[in-house]
N, C-alpha and C positions, 0 to 999 in steps of 0.2 A: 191815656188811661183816665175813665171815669169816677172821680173821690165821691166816696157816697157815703150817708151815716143813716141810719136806722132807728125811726121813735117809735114803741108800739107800747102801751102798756102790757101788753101783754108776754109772756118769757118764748112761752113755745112758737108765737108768730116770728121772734125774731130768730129762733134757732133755725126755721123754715126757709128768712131770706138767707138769712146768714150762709148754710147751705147751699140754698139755689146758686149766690154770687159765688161761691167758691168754685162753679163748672162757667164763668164765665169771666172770658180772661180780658176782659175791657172795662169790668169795674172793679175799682177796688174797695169795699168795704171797710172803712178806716176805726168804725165805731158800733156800737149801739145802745139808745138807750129807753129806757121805761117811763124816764120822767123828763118833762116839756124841758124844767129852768136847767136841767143839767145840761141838754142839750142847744140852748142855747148859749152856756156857758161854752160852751164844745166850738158851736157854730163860729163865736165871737174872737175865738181865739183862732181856731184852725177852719178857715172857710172851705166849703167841700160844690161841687158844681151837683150832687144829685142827692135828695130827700128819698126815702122810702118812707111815708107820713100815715099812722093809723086815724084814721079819721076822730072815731070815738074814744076819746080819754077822757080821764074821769076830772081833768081842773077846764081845759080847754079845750074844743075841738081841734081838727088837723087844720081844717080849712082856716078857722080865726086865726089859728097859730102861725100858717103862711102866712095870712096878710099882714100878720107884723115885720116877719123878718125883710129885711132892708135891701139885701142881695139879691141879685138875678139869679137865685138857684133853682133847677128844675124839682119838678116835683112827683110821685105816684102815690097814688092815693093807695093805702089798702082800705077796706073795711066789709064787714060781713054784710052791710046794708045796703043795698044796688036805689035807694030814692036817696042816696048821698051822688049820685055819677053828674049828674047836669050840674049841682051847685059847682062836683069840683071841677069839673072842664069848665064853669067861667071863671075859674082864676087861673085858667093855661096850662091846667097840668098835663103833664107830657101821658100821662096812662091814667088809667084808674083799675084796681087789680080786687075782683069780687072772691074774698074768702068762701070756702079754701080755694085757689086757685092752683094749678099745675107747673111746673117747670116750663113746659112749653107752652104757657101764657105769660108766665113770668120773662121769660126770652123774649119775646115780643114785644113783652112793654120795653124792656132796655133798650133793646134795638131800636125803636122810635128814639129813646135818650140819646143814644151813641148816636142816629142822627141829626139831630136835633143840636149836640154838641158840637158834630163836626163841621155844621152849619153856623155855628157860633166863632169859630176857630179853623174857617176855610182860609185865614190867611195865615197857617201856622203850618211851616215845613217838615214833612215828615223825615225823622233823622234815624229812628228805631226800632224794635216789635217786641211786643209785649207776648211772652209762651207762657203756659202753667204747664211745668212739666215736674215731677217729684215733688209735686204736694208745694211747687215752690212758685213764683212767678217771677221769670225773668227777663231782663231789659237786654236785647239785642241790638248789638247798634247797627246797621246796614252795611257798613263797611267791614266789620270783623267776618260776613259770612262768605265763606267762599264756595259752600257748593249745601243743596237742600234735597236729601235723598226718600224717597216715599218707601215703605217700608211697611206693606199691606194696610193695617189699619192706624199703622203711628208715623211722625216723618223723622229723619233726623238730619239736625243742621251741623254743618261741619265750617269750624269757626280758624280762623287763623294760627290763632295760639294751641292749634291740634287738638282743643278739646272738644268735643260735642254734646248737642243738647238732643235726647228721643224725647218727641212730645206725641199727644192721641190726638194729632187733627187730620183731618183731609187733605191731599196735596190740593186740590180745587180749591177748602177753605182756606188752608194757608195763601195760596196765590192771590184771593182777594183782600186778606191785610196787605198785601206786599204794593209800591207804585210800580204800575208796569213799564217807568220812563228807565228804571233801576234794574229788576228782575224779571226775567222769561224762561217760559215751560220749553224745557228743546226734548225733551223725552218721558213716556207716560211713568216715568220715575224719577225724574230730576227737573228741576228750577234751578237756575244759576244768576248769579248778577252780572250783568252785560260790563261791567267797566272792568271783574277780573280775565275777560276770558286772553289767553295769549296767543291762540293759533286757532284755526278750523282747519283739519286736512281729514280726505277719506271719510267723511260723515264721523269725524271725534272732536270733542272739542279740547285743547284744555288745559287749565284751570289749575295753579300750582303744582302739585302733585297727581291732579283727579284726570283719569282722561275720563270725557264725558259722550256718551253715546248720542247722535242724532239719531230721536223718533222720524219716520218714514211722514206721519202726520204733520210735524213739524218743520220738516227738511224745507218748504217755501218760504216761509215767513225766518226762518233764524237767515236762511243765504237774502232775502232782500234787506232785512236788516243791520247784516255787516257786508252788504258791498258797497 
């Protein structure tokens, strides 16, 4: 999960990010604020890995105000004015975002972040999944899930302790949060994690309680993987 805080002078730019981040479930927006020294009081205390930075405020600009802080935090630039983009790409910022910009430009900029971070943190073992589902965002840990059912346009994970989470993602996109050394698709409605299954007989798998149907697509790749 990506910590991120929000400086704009301005109110309605940040009700903007603040919205956008809330349909993306990889960062979390911990803050935001209108003035530089509050947020660096912010910074100082609660360090966060991603700026969303208005260029133009009224004590300091975005850009001088990066080059003081001290921390290797990424950064995106917003601002209305496109003869601010080269100065801010030469202080490394990971995007630069021309007011007004769209959700589906604002996606893009993250997504370079989220790479950018997991490039930062390629030596860190993935233990869990991050869903936003009910307005909430919750931490799954990989081992609690035993069976991820597709469910047209939402999925739902069915956890140990029998309760389950419906979230609105794509089985495709949920499959690329997931490691594949852990979970695999065996049917065009189900994902399972390979270390619960207990049996495969007759094209079923399964899985505590769950018998799990083999997709016809799938039937090679699950029988070379458990024999």
């Amino acid at each position: 999960m990506i910590r991120a805080i929000a400086i704009d002078d301005e109110p309605l730019a940040l009700q903007i990010i603040t919205h956008f981040c809330g349909q993306i479930d990889f960062v979390s927006l911990e803050k935001t604020f209108t003035k530089q020294s509050e947020a660096i009081k912010h910074l100082n205390k609660y360090p966060v890995d991603l700026l969303f930075l208005d260029i133009q405020m009224p004590n300091k600009n975005g850009i001088d105000f990066y080059k003081l802080l001290e921390s290797d935090v990424m950064v995106i630039f917003t601002t209305a004015h496109s003869e601010f983009a080269v100065e801010g790409f030469n202080v490394n910022a990971t995007d630069y975002l021309l007011k007004p910009f769209s959700f589906e430009r604002f996606e893009v900029a993250v997504q370079k972040a989220r790479n950018e971070f997991q490039f930062k943190n390629n030596t860190a073992v993935q233990t869990h999944l991050m869903i936003r589902a009910d307005y909430k965002l919750h931490r799954i840990e990989f081992e609690d899930i035993l069976l991820i059912e597709g469910l047209d346009d939402y999925i739902q994970i069915h956890l140990k302790n029998k309760s389950k989470i419906v979230a609105r993602i794509s089985m495709k996109g949920l499959l690329e949060k997931l490691p594949e050394t852990k979970f695999m698709r065996v049917h065009r409605s189900y994902i399972i994690p390979i270390s619960k299954v207990k049996t495969i007989q007759n094209k079923v798998i399964q899985i505590d309680e769950f018998s799990v149907p083999i997709g016809e697509t799938y039937k090679d790749e699950i029988l070379k993987k458990f024999d």
